[in-house]
C-alpha positions in Angstrom: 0.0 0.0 0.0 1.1 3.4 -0.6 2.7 5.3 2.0 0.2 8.3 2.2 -2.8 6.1 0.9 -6.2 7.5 2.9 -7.4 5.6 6.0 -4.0 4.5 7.2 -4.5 5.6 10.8 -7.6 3.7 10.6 -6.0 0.7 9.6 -3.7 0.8 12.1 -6.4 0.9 14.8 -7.7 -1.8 13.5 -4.9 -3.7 13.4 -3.6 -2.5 16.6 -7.2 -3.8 18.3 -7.1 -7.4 16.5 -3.2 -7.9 17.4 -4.3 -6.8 21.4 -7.3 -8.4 21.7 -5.0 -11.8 20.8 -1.8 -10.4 23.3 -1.6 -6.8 24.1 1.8 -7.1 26.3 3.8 -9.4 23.2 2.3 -6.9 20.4 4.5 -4.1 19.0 4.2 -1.5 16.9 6.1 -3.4 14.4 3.2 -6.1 14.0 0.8 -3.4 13.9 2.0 -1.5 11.4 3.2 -4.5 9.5 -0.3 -6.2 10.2 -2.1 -3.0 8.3 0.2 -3.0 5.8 2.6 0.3 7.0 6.3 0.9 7.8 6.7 1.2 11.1 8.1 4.9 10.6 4.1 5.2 9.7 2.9 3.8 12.8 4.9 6.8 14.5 3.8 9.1 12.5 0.4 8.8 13.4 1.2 7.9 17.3 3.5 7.9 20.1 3.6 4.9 21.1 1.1 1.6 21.0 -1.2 2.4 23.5 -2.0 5.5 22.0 -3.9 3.6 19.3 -6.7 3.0 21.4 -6.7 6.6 22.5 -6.5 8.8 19.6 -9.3 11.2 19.2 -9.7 11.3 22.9 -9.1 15.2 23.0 -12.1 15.8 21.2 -14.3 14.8 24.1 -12.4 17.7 25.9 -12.5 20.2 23.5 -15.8 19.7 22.6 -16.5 20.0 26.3 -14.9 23.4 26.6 -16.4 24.5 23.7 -20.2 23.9 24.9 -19.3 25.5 28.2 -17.8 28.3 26.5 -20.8 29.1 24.5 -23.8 28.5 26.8 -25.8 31.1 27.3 -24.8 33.1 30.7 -26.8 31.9 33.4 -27.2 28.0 32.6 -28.2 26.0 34.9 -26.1 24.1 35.4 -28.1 20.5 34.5 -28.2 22.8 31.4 -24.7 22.8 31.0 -24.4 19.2 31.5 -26.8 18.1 28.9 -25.1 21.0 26.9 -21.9 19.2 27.6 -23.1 15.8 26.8 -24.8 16.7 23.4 -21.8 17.9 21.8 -19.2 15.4 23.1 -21.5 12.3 22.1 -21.1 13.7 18.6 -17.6 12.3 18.6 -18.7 8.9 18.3 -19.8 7.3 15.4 -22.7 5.1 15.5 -20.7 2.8 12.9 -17.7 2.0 15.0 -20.1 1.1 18.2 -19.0 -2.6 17.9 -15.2 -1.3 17.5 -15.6 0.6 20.9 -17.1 -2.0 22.5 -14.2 -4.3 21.7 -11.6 -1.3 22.4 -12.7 -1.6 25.5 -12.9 -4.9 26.7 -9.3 -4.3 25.9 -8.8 -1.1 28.3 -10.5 -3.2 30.5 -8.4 -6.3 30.9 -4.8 -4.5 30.5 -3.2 -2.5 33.8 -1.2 -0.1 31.5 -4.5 0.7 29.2 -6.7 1.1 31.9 -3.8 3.7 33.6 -3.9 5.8 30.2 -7.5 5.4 30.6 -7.8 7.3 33.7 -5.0 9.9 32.9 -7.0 10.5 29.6 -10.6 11.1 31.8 -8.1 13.6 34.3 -7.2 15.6 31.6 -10.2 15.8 30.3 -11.9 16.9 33.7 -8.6 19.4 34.3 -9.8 21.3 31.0 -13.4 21.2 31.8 -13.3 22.2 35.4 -10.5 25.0 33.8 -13.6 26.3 31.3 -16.0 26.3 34.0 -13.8 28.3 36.2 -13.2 31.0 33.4 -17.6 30.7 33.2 -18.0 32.2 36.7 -18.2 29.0 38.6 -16.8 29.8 41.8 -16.2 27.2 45.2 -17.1 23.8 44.7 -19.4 24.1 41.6 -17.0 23.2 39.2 -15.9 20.6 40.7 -19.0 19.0 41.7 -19.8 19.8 38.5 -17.3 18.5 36.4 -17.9 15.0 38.7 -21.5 15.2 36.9 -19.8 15.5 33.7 -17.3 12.7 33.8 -20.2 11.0 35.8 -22.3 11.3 32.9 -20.4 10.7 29.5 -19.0 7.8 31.4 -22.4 6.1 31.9 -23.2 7.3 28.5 -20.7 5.6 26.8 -20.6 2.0 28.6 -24.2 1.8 28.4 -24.3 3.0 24.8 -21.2 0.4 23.8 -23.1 -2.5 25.8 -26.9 -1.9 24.4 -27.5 -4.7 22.7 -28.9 -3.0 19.6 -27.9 -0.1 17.9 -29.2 2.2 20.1 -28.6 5.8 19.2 -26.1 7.6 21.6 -28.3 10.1 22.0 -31.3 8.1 23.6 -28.5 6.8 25.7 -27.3 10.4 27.2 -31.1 11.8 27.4 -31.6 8.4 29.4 -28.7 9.2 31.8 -29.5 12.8 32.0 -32.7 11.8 33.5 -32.1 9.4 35.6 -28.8 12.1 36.9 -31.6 14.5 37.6 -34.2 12.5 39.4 -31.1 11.0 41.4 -30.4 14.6 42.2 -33.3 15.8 43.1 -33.8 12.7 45.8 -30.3 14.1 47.4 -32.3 17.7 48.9 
């Protein structure tokens, strides 16, 4: 395959997720890249290192976080925000590679060093989300209890959405969790 030939990183996701799903610790980026038909020197190209491969894209979720927050209206409530929040970053997934995330992380799931990157990935996010609500006005706790709904939320969102059974549209799933965030809320007063 040519070396700038359209949907390499793809490919190398792909290949990345079959190798680990078979041995995460004994696969290298060599056999990935080799496996989607790449140079190594392509494989770094497109990331760091192998367990980036799982992870690229994640910094959409944030920006598209901060980006919501930054253009709600001034005085949204802040269940307002969230569902706010959670419509735009749920537009990051695609409905088409449900089966792919699902698999992705079964992977996360069962590795130490994946599920470590995991978490690092979710702190950053929540570091530039609680940054954004912070430059909103949000003063005290708010952000942070806030920014706990957040993760809270696109969290559930996304395992229940990668578990459904069907192909349940991601955002049923985050109107679902919304809800049942709210009603849990308001039992808490």
């Amino acid at each position: 395959m040519g070396r700038w030939e359209p949907g390499t990183r793809e490919r190398l996701q792909n290949a990345a997720l079959e190798l680990f799903e078979r041995g995460y610790d004994t696969t290298t980026a060599a056999q990935i890249a080799e496996r989607a038909g790449t140079a190594k020197s392509t494989f770094f190209r497109h990331f760091p290192d192998k367990r980036e491969v799982l992870f690229a894209g994640t910094g959409q979720i944030a920006d598209r976080a901060v980006a919501a927050i930054t253009e709600a209206e001034p005085g949204t409530t802040p269940f307002n925000l969230l569902e706010e929040v959670l419509r735009a970053v749920t537009k990051v997934f695609d409905p088409a590679n449900r089966v792919w995330y699902g698999r992705r992380q079964a992977v996360v799931d069962h590795h130490p060093e994946l599920r470590e990157r995991d978490l690092l990935k979710r702190q950053a996010q929540n570091e530039a989300i609680t940054t954004a609500l912070r430059a909103q006005g949000l003063r005290g706790l708010a952000p942070d209890v806030l920014v706990a709904l957040i993760a809270l939320a696109l969290h559930t969102t996304y395992t229940r959405w990668i578990e459904a059974p069907d192909d349940q549209d991601i955002a049923a799933v985050a109107a679902d969790v919304l809800a049942e965030l709210r009603a849990t809320a308001a039992t808490l007063n």
